[in-house]
C-alpha positions in Angstrom: -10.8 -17.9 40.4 -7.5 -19.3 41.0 -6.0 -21.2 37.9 -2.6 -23.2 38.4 0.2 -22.1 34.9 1.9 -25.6 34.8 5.9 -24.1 33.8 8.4 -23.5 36.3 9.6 -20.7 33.7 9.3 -17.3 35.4 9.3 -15.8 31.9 6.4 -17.9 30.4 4.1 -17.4 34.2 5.0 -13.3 33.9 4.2 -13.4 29.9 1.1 -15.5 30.9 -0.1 -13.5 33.6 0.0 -10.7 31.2 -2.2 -11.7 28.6 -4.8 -12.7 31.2 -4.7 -9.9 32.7 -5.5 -8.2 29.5 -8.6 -10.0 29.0 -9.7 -11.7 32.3 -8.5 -9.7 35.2 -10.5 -11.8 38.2 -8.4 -15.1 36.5 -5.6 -15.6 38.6 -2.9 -17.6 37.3 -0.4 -19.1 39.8 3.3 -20.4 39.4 3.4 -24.4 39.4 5.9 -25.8 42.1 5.2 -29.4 41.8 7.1 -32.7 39.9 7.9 -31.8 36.2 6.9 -34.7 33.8 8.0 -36.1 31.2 6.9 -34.6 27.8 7.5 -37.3 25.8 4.6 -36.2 23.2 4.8 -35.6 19.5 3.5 -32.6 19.8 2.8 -29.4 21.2 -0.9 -30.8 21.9 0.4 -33.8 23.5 2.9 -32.0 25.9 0.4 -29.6 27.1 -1.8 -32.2 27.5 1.0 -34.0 30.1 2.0 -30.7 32.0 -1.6 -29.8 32.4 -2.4 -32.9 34.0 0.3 -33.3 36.1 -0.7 -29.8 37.8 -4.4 -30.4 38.0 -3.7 -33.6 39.6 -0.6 -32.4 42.0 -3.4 -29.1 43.0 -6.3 -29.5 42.6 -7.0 -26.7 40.5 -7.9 -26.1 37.0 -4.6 -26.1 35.0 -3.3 -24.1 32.5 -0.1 -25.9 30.3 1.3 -24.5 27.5 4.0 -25.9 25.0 5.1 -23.7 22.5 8.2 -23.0 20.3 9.3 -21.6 16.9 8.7 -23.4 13.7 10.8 -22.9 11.0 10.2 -23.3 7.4 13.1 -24.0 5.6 13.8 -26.5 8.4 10.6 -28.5 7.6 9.1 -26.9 10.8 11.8 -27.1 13.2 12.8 -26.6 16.0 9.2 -27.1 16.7 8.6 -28.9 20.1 12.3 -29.8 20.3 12.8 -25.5 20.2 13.8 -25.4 24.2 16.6 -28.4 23.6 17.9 -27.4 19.7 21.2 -27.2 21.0 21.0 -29.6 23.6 19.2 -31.1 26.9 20.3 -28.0 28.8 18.1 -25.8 27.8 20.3 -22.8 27.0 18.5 -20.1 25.9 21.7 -19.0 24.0 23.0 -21.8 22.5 19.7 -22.3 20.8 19.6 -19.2 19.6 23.1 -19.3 18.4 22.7 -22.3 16.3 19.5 -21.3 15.0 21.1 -18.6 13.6 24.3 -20.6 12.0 22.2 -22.9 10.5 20.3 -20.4 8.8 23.6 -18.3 8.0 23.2 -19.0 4.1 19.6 -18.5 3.8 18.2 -15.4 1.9 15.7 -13.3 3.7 12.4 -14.6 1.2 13.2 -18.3 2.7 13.7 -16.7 6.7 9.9 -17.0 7.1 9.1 -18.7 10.5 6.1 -19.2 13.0 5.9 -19.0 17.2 3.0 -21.7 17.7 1.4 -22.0 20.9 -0.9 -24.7 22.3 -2.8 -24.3 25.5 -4.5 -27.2 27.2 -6.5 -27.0 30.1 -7.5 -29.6 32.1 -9.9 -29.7 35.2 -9.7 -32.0 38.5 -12.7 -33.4 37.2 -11.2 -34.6 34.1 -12.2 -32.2 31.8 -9.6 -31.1 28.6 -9.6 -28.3 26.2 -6.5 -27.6 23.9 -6.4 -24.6 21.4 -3.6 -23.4 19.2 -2.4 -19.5 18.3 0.3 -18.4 15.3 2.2 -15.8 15.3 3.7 -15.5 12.0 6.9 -13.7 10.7 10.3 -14.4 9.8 14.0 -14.6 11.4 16.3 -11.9 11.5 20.2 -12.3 10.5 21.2 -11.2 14.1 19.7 -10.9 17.6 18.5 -7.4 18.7 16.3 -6.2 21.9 16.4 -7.4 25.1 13.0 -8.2 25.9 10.9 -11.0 25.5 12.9 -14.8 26.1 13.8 -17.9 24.1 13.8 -16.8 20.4 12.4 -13.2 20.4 15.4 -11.6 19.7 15.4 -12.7 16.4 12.1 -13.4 15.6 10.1 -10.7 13.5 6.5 -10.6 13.4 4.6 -9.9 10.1 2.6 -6.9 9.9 4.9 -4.3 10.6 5.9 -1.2 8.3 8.9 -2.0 6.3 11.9 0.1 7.1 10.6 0.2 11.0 10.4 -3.4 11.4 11.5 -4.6 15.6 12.1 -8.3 16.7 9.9 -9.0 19.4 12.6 -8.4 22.1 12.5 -5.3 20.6 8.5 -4.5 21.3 6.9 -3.4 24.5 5.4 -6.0 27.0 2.3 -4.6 26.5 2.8 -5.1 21.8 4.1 -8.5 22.2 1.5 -9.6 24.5 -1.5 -8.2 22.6 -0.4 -10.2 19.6 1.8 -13.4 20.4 0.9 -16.7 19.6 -0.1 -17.5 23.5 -2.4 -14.9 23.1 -3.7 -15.5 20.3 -4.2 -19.4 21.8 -5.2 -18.0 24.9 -8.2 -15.5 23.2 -9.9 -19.1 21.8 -10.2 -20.0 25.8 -12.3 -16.8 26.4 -15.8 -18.2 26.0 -15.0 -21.6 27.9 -13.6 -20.0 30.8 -16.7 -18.0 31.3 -18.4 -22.1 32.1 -15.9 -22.6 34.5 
């Protein structure tokens, strides 16, 4: 069964295509080349929600959206849904990283404790619409290390992990991170509905 990824981030289809593969191998998830809407939601339910629609509609096939990002608490939860624009409407990778990182240059490691949240909508051509939510929590690093991973791994470090040998999730293999990320752990909650597809 062919289901459309609504992104026209390589990184997010490959990470995707991962995790499915992991758990539903006859799934195939394909790359979204159609308009990109407006997300002008409040939240990562609501963007999903838009994407997901827009690529049913545009192909005709099941859909697939997700909108995700890193919430932080000392900020009150941002970035949040604004994660892919922090430092501006160009989307640079670096830049948000970077000022991440400066605005949090003061804080002590006890107060670094952040989330990757993930929400997955699908939507059918027949109007049907599922959302689910995974978190992946753990805390920010004081620099960025590893060169895996996109967006925020290289300083995000996810809970669980021996102290002493603890690796951002840049620093984990493709197979670790997408075991346990937040768009798998969203993506696990879709198992049992995609079986009624």
């Amino acid at each position: 069964m062919k289901v459309v990824l609504a992104t026209h981030n390589a990184h997010k289809i490959t990470e995707f295509q991962q995790i499915v593969a992991m758990t539903r191998p006859d799934l195939e998830v394909i790359g979204y080349d159609g308009p990109e809407p407006v997300e002008d939601g409040v939240t990562f339910a609501e963007n999903a929600l838009i994407k997901a629609r827009a690529a049913a509609a545009h192909t005709g096939l099941a859909a697939f959206a997700d909108d995700s990002g890193i919430c932080v608490d000392v900020l009150g939860g941002s970035p949040g849904i604004f994660s892919a624009y922090w430092a501006g409407q160009k989307k640079d990778a670096t830049a948000n990283l970077d000022l991440l990182l400066d605005q949090l240059a003061d804080i002590d490691d006890p107060h670094r404790t952040a989330q990757f949240v993930s929400t997955i909508a699908l939507v059918t051509p027949d109007g049907v619409e599922h959302t689910v939510a995974g978190v992946w929590p753990g805390r920010l690093a004081r620099e960025a290390a590893g060169a895996g991973g996109f967006g925020y791994d290289p300083i995000f470090i996810p809970d669980g992990q021996s102290e002493g040998a603890e690796r951002t999730a840049a620093e984990l293999t493709a197979h670790e991170k997408q075991s346990q990320s937040h768009r798998a752990r969203a993506f696990e909650s879709f198992i049992p509905l995609l079986k009624t597809l």
